[in-house]
N, CA, C and O atoms as a MOPAC input file, in Angstrom:
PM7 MOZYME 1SCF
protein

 N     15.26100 1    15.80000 1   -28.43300 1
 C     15.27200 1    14.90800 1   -27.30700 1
 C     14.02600 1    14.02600 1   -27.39000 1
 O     12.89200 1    14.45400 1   -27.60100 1
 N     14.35600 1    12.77300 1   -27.20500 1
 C     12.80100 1    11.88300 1   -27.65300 1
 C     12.48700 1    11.48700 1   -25.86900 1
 O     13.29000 1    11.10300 1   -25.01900 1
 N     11.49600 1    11.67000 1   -25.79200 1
 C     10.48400 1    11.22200 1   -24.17600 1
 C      9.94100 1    10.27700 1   -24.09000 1
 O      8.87400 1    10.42100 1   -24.68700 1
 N     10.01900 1     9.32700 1   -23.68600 1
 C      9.08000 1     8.00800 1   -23.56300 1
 C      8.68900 1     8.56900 1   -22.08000 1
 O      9.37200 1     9.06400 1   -21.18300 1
 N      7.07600 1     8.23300 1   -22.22600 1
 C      5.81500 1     8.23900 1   -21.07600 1
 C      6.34200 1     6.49300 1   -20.45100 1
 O      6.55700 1     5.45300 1   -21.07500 1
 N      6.40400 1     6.83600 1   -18.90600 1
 C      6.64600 1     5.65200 1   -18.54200 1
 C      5.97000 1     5.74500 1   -17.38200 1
 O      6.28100 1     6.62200 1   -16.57600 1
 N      4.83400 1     4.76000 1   -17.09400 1
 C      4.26800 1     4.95500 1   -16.02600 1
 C      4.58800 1     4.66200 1   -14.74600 1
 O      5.38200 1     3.75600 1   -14.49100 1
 N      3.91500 1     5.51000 1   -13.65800 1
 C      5.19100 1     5.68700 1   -12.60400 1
 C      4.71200 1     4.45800 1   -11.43700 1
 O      3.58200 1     4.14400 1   -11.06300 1
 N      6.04200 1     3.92900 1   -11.04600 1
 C      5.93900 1     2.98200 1    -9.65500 1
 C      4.86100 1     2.81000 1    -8.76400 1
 O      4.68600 1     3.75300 1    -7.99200 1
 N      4.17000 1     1.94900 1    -8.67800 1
 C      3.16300 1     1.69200 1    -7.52800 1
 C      3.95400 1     1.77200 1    -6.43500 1
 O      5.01900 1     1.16200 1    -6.53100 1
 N      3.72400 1     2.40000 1    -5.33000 1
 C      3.82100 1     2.79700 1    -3.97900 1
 C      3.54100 1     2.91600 1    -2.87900 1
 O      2.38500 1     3.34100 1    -2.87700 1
 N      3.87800 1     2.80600 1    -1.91200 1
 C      3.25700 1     2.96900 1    -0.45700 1
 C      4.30500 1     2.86300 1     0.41600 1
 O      5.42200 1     2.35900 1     0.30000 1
 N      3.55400 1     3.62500 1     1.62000 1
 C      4.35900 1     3.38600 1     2.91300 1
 C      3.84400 1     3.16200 1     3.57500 1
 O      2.68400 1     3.52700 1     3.38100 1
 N      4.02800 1     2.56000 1     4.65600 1
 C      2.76000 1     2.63500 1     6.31800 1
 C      3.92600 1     2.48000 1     7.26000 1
 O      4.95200 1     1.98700 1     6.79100 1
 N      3.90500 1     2.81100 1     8.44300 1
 C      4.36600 1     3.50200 1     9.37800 1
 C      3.24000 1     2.47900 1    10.49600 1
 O      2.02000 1     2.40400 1    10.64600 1
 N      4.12200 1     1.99000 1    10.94700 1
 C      3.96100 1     0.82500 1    12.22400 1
 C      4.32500 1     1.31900 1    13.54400 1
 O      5.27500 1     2.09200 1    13.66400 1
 N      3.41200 1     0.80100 1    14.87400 1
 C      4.31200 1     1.48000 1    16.07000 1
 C      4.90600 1     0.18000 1    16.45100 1
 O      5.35000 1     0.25000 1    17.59700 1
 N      5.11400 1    -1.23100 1    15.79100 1
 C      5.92200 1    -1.63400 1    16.37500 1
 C      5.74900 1    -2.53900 1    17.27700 1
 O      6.55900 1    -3.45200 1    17.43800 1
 N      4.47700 1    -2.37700 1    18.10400 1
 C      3.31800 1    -3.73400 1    18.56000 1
 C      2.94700 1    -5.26200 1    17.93200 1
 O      2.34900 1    -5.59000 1    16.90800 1
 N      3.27300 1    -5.66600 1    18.49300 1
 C      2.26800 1    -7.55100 1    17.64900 1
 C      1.34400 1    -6.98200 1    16.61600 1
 O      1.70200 1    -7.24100 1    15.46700 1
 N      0.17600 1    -6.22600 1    16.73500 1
 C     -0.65200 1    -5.81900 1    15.89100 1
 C     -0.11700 1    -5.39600 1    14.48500 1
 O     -0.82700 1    -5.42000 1    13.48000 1
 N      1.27700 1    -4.98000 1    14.49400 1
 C      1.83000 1    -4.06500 1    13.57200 1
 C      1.74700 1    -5.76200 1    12.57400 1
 O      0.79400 1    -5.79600 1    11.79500 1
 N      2.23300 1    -6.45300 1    12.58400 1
 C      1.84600 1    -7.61100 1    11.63000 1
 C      0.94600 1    -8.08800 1    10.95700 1
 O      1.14900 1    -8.58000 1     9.84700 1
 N     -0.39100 1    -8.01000 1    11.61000 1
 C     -1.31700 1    -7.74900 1    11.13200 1
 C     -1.84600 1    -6.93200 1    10.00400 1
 O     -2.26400 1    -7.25200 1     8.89100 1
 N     -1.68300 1    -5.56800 1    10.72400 1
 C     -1.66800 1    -4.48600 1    10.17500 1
 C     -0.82800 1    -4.36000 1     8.20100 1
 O     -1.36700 1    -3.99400 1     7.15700 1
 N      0.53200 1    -4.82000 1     8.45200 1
 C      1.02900 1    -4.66400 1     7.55500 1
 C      0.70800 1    -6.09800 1     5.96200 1
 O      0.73300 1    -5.97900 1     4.73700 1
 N      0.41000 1    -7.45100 1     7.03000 1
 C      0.05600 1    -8.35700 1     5.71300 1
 C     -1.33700 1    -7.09600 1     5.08500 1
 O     -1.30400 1    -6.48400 1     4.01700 1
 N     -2.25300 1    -7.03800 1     5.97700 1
 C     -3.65200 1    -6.33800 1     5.42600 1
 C     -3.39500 1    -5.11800 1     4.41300 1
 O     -4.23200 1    -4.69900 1     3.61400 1
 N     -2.30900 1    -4.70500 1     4.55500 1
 C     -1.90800 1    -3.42100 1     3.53500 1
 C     -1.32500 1    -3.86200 1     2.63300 1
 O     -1.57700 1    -3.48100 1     1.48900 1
 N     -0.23700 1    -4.93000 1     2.93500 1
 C      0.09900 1    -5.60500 1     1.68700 1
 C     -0.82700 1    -6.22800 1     0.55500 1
 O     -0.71100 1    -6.31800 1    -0.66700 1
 N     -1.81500 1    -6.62800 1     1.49100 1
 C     -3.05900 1    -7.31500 1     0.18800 1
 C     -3.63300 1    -6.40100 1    -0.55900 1
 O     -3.65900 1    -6.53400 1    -1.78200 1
 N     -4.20100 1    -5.28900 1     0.09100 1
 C     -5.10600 1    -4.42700 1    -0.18600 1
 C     -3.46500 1    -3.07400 1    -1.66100 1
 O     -3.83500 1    -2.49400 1    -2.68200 1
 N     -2.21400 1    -3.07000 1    -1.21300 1
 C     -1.75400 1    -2.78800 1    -2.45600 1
 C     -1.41700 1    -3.98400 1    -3.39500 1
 O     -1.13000 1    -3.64400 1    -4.54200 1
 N     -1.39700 1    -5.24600 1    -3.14400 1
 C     -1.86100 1    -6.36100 1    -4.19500 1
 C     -2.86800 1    -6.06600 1    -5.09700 1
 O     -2.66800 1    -6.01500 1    -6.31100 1
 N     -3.97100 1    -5.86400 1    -4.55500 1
 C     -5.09600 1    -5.84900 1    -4.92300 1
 C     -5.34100 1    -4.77300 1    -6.26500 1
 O     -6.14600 1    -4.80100 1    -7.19600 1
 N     -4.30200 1    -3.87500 1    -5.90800 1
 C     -4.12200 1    -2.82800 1    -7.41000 1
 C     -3.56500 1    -3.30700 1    -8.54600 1
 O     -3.64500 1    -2.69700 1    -9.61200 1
 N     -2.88400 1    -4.57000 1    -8.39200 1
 C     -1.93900 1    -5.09300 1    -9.76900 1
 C     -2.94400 1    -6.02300 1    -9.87500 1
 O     -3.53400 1    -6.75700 1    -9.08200 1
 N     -3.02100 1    -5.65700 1   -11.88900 1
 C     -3.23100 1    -7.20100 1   -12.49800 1
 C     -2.68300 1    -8.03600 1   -12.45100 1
 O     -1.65600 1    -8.10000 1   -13.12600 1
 N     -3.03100 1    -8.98600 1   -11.72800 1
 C     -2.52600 1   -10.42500 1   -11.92800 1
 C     -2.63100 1   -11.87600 1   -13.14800 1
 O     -3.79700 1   -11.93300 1   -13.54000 1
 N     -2.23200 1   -12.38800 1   -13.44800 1
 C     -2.12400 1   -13.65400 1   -14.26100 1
 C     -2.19700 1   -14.36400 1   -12.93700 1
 O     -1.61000 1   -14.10700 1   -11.88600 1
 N     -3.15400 1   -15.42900 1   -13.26600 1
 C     -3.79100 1   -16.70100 1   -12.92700 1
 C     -2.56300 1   -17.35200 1   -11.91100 1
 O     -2.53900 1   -17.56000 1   -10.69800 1
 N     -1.44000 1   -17.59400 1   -13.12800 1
 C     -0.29700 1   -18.03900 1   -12.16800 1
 C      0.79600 1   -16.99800 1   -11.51000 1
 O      2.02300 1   -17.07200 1   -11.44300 1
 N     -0.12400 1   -16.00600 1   -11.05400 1
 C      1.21300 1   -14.78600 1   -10.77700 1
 C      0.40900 1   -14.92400 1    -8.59900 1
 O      0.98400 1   -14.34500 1    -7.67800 1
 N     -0.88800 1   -15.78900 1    -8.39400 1
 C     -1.24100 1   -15.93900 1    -7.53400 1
 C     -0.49100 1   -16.28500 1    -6.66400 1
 O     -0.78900 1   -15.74400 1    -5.59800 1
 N      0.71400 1   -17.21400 1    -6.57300 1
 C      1.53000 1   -17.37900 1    -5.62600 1
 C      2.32300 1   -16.75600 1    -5.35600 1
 O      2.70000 1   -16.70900 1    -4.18500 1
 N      2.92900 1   -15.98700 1    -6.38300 1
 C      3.73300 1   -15.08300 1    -6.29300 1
 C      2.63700 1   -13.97800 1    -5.04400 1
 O      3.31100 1   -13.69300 1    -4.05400 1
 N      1.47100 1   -13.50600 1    -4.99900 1
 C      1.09800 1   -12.70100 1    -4.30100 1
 C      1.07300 1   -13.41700 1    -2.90300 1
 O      0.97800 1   -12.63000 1    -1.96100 1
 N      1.12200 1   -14.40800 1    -2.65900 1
 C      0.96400 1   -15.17100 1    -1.34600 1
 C      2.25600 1   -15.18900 1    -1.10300 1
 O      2.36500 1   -15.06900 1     0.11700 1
 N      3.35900 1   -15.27700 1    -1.61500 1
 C      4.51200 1   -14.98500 1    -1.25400 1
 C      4.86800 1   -13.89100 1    -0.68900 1
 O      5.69800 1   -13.93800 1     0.22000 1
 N      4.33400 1   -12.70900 1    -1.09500 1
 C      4.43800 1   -11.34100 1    -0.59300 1
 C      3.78400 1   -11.47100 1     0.54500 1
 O      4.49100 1   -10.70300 1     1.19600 1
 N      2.95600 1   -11.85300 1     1.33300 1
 C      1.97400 1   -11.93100 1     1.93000 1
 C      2.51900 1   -12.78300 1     3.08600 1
 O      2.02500 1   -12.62200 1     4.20200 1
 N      3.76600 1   -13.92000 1     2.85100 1
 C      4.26600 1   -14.16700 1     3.84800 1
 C      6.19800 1   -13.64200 1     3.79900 1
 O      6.99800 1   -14.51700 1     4.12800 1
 N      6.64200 1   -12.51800 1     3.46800 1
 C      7.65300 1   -12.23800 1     3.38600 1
 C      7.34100 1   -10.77300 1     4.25100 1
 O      8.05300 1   -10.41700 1     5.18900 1
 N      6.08200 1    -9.95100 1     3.73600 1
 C      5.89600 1    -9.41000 1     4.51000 1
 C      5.89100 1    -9.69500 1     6.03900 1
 O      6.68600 1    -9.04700 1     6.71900 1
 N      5.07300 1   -10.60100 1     6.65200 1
 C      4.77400 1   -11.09900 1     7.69700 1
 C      5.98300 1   -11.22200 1     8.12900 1
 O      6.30500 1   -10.34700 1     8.93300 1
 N      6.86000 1   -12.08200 1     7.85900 1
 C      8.10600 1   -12.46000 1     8.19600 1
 C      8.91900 1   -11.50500 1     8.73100 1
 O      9.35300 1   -11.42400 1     9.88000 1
 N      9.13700 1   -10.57100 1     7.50900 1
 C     10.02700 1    -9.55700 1     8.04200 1
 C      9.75100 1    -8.52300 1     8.79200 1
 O     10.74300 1    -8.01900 1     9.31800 1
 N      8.10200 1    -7.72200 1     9.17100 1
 C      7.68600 1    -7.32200 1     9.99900 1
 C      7.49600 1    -8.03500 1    11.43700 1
 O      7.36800 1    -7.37000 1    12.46500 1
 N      7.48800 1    -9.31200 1    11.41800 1
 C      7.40100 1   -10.23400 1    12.34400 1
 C      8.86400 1    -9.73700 1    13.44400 1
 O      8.94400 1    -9.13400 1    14.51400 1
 N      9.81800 1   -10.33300 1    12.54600 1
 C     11.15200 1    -9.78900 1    13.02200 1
 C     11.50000 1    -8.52900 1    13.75500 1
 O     12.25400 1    -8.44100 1    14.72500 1
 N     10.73100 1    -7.40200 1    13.05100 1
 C     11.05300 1    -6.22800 1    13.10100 1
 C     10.53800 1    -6.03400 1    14.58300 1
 O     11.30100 1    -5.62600 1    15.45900 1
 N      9.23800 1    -6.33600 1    14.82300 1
 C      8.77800 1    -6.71300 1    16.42900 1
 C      9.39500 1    -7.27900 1    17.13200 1
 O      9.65400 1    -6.88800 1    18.27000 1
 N      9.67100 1    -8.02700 1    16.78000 1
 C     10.31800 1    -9.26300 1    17.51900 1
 C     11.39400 1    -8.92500 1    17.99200 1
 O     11.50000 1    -9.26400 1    19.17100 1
 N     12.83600 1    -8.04100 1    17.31100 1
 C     14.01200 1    -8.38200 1    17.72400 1
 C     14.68100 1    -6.62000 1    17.41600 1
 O     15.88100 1    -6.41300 1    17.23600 1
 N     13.57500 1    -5.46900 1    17.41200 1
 C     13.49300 1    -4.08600 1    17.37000 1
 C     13.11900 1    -3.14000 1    17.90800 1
 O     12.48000 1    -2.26400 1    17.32600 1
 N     13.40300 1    -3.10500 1    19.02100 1
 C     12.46400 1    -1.79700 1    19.98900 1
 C     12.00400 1    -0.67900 1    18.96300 1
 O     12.73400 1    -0.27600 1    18.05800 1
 N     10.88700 1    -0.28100 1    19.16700 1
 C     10.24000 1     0.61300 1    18.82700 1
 C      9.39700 1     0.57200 1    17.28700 1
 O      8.97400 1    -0.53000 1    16.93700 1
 N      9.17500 1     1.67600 1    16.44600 1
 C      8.20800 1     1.47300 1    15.49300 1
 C      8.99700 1     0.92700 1    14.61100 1
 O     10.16000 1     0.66100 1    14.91200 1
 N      8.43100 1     0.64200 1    13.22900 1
 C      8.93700 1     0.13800 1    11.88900 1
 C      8.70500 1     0.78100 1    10.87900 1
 O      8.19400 1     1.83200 1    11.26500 1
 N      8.79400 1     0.77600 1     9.54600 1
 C      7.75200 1     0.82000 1     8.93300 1
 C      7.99200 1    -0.14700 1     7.39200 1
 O      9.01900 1    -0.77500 1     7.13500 1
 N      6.95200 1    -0.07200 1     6.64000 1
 C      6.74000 1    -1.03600 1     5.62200 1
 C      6.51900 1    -0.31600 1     3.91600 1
 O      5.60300 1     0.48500 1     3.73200 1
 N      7.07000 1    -0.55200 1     3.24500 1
 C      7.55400 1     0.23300 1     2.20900 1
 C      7.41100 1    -1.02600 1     1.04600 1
 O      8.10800 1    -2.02500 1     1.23100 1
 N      6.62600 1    -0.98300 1     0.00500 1
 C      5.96600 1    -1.52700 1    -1.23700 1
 C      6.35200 1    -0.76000 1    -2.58300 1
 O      5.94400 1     0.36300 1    -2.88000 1
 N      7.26000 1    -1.60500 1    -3.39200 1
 C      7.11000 1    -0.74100 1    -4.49800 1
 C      6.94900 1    -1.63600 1    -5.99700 1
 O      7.78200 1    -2.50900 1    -6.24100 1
 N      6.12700 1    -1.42800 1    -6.70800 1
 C      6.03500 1    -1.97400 1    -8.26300 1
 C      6.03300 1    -1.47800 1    -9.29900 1
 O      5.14500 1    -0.80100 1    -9.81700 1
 N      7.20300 1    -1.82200 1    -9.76100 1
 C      7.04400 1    -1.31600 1   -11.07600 1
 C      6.69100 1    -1.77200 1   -12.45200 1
 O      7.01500 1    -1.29100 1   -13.53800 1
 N      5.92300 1    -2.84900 1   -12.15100 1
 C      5.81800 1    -4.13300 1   -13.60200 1
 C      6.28200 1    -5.18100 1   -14.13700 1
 O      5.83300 1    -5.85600 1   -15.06300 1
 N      7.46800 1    -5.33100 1   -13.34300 1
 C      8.49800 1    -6.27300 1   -13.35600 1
 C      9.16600 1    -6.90100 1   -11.64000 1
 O      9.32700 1    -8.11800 1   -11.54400 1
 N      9.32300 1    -6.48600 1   -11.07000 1
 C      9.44300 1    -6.58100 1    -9.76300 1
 C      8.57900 1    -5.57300 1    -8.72700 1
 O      8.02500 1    -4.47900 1    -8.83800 1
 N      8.78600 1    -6.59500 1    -7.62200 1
 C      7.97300 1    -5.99700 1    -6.33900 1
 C      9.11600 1    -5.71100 1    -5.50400 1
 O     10.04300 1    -6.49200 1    -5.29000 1
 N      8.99600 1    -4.59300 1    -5.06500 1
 C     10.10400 1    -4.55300 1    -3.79300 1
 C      9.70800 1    -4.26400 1    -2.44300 1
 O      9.07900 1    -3.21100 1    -2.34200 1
 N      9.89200 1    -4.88300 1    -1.40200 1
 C      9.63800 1    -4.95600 1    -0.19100 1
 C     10.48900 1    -4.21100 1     0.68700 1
 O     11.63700 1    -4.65100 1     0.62500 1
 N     10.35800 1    -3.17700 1     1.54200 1
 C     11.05500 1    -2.64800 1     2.68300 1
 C     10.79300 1    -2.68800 1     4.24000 1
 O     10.02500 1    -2.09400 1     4.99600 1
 N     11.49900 1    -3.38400 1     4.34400 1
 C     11.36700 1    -3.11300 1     6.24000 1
 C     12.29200 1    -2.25200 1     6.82900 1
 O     13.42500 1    -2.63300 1     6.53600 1
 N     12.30800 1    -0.65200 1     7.95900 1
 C     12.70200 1    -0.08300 1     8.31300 1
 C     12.48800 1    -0.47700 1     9.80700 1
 O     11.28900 1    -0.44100 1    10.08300 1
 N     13.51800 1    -0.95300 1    11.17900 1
 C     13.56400 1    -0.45800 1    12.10400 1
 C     14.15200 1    -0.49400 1    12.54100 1
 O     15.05900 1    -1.06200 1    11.93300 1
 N     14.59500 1    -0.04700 1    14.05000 1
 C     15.20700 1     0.30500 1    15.07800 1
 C     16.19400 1    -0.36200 1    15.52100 1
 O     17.05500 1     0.27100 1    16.13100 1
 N     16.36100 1    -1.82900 1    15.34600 1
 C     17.22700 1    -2.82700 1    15.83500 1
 C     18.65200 1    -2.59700 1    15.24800 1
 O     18.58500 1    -2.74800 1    14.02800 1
 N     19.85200 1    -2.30500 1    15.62900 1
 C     21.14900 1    -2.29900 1    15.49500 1
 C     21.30800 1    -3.59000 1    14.74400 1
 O     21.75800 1    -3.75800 1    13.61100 1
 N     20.95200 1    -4.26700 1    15.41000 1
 C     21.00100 1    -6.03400 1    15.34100 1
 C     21.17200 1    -6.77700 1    13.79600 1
 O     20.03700 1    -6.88300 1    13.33200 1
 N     22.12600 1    -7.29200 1    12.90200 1
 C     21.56000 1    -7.61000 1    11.86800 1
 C     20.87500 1    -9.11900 1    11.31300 1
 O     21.90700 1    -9.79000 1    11.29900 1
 N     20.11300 1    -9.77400 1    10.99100 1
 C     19.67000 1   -10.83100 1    10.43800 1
 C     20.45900 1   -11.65600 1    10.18700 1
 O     21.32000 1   -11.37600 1     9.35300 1
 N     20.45700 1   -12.91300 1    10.78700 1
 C     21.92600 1   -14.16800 1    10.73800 1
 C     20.63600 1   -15.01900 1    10.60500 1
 O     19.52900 1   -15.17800 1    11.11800 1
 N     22.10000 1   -15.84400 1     8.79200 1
 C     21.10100 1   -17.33000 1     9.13000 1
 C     21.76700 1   -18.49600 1    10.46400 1
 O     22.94000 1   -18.65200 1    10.80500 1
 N     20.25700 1   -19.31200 1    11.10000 1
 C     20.23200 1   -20.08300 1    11.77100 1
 C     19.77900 1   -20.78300 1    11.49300 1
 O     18.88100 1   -20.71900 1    10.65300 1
 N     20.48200 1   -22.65400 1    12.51400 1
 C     19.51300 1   -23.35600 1    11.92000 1
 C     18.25000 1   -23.12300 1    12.89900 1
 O     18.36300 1   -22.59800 1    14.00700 1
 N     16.69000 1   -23.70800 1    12.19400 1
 C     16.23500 1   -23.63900 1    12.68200 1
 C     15.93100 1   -24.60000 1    13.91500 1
 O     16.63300 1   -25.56900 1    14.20400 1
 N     14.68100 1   -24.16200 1    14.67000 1
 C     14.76900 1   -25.02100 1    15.92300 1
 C     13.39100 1   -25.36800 1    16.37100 1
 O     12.75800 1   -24.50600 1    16.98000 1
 N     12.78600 1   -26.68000 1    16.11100 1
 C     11.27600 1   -26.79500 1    16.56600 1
 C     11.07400 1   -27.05400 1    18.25500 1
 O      9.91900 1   -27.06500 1    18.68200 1
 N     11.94000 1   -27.21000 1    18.97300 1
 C     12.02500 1   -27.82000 1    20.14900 1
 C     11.63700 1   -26.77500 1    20.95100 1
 O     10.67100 1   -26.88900 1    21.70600 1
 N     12.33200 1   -25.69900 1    20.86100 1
 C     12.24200 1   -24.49800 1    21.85300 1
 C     11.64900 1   -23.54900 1    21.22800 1
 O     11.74500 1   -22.55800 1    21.95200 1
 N     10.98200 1   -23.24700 1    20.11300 1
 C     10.34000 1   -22.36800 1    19.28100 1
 C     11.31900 1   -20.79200 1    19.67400 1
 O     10.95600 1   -19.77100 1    20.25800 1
 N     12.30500 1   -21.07200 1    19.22100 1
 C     13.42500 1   -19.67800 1    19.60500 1
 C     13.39400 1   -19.23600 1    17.60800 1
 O     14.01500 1   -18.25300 1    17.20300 1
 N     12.74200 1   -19.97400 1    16.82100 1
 C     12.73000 1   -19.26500 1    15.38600 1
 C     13.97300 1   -19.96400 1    15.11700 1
 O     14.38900 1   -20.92900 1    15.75800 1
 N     14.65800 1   -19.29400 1    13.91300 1
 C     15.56300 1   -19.72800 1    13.02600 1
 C     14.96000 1   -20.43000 1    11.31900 1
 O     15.40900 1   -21.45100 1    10.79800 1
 N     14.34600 1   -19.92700 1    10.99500 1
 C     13.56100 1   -20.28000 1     9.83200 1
 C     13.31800 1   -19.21600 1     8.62500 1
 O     13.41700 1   -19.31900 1     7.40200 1
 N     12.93500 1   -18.08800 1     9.54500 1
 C     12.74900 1   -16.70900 1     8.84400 1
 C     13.86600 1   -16.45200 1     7.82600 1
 O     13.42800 1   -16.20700 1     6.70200 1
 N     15.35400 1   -16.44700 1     7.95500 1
 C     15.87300 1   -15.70800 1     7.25800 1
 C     15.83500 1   -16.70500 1     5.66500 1
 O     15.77400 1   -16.21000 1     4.53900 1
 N     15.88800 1   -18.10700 1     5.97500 1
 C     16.00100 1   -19.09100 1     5.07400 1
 C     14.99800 1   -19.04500 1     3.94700 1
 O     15.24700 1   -19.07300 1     2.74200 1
 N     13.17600 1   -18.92700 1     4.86400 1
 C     12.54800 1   -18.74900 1     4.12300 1
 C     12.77900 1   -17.32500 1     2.98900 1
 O     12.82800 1   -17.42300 1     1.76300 1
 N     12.88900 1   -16.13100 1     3.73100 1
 C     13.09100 1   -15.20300 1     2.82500 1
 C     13.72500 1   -14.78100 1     1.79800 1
 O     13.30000 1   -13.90400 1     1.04700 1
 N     15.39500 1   -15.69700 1     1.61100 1
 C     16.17400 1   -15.80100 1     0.98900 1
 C     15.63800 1   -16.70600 1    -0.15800 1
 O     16.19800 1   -16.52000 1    -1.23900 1
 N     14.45700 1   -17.84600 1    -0.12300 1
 C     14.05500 1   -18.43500 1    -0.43100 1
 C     13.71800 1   -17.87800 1    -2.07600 1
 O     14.24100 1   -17.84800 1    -3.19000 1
 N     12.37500 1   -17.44500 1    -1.30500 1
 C     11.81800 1   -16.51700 1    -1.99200 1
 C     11.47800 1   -15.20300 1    -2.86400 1
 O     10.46600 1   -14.75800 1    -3.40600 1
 N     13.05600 1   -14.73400 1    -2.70900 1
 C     13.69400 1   -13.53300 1    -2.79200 1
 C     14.31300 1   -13.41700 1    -4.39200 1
 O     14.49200 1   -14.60500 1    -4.65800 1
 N     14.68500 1   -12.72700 1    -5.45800 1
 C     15.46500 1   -12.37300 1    -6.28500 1
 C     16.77100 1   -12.23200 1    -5.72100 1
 O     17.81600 1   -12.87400 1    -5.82300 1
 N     16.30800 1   -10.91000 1    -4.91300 1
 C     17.44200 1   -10.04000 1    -4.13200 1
 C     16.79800 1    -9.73500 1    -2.64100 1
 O     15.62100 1    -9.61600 1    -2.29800 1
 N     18.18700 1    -9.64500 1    -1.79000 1
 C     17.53000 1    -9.44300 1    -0.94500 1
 C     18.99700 1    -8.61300 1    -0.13100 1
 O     20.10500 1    -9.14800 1    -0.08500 1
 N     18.76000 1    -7.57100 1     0.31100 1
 C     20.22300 1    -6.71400 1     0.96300 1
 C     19.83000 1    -6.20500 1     1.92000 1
 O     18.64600 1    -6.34800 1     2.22600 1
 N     20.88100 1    -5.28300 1     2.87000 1
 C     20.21900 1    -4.81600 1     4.82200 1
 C     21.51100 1    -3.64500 1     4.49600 1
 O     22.70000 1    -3.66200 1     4.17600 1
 N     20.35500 1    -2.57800 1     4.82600 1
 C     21.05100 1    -1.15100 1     4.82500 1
 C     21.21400 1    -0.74900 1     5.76700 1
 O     20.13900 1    -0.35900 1     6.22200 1
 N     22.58300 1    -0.46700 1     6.89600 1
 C     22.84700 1     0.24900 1     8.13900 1
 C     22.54600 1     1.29600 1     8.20900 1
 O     23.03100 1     1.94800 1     7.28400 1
 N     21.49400 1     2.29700 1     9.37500 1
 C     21.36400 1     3.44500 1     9.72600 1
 C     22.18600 1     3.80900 1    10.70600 1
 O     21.62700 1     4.21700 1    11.72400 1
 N     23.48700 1     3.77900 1    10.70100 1
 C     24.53900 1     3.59200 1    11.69600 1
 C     23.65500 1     2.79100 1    13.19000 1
 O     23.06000 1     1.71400 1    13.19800 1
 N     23.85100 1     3.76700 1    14.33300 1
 C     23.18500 1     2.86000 1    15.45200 1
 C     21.71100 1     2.73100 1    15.67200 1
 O     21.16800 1     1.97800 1    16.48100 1
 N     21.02000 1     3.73400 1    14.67700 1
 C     19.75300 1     3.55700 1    14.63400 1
 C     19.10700 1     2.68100 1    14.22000 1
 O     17.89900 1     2.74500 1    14.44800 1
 N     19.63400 1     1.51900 1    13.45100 1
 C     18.65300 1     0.66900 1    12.65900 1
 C     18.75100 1     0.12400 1    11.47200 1
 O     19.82700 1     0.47300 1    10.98600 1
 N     18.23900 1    -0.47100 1    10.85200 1
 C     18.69500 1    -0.73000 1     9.45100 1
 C     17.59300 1    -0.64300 1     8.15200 1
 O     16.87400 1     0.35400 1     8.21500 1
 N     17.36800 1    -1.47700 1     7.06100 1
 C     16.26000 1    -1.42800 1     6.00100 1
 C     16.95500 1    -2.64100 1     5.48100 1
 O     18.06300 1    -2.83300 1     4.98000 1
 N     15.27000 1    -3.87900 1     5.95500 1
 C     15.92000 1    -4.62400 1     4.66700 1
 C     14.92500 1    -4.62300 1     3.46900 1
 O     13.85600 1    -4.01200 1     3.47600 1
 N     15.26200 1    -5.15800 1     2.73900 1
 C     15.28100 1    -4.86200 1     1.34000 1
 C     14.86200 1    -6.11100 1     0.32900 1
 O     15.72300 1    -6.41400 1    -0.49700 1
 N     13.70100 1    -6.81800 1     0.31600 1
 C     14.08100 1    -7.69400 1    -0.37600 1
 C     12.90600 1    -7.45800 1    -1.65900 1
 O     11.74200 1    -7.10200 1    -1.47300 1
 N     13.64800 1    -7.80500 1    -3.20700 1
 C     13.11900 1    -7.79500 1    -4.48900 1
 C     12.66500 1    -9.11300 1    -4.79500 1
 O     13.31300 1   -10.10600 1    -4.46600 1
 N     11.32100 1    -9.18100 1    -5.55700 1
 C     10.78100 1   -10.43100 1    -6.12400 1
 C     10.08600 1   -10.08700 1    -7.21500 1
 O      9.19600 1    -9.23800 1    -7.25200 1
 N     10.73900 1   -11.15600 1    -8.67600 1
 C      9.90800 1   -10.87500 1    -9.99400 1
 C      8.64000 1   -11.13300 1    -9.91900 1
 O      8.17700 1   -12.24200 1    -9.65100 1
 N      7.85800 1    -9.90400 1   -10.20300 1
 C      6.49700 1    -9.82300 1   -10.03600 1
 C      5.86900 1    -9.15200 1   -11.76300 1
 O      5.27400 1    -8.09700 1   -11.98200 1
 N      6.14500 1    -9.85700 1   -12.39800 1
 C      5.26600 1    -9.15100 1   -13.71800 1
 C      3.38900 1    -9.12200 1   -13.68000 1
 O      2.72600 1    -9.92900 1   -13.02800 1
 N      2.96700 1    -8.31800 1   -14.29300 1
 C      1.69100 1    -7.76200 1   -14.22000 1
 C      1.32100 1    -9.08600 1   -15.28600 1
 O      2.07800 1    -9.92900 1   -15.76600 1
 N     -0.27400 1    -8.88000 1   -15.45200 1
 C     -1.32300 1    -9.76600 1   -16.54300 1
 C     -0.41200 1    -8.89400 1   -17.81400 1
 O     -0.67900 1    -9.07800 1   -19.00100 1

């Protein structure tokens, strides 16, 4: 049987209660597991991208989710994957957006944007996970 050593997934979780703060909270964790991957010079936007996809989708998760969230990071050298877990039944519809009444409609567009992949996992009435992947190769 031949074994290839393959080194294992960068990881994290954090566990949000779900407050305005929780946004905060989660870009600052997102940087700080940025901050573990080598980057290439031009892989910089790609990290500012994470940085507002996070935001975004934790944004949401406040916004339109009673109760906590949480935020789920994974790399494996080739892609980054992003998780948002919460409470909202509710699922993510694109809209257009709307500057007049600041009611949003922008979020889902941008994220799709920016996204490889991007999918929403039902926890039956509890909630959902979305899910979105972005090619992220290392230096």
């Amino acid at each position: 049987m031949d074994l290839h050593q393959y080194p294992s997934p960068l990881h994290t979780v954090l566990c949000l209660d779900g407050l305005p703060g929780s946004i905060a909270t989660a870009r600052n964790h997102a940087r700080a597991f940025l901050a573990q991957i080598p980057l290439r010079e031009s892989e910089h936007t790609a990290a500012s991208d994470v940085l507002v996809l996070v935001s975004e989708l934790v944004t949401n998760a406040v916004r339109h989710a009673p109760g906590p969230c949480s935020l789920g990071l994974v790399y494996d050298g080739s892609s980054l994957v992003i998780a948002i877990s919460d409470t909202g039944p509710e699922l993510p519809r694109r809209r257009p957006g709307d500057l007049l009444t600041g009611s949003g409609g922008f979020g889902w567009n941008v994220l799709t944007s920016l996204t490889k992949d991007i999918h929403i996992a039902r926890h039956g009435a509890d909630g959902k996970t979305i899910v979105a992947v972005l090619p992220f190769p290392q230096a």
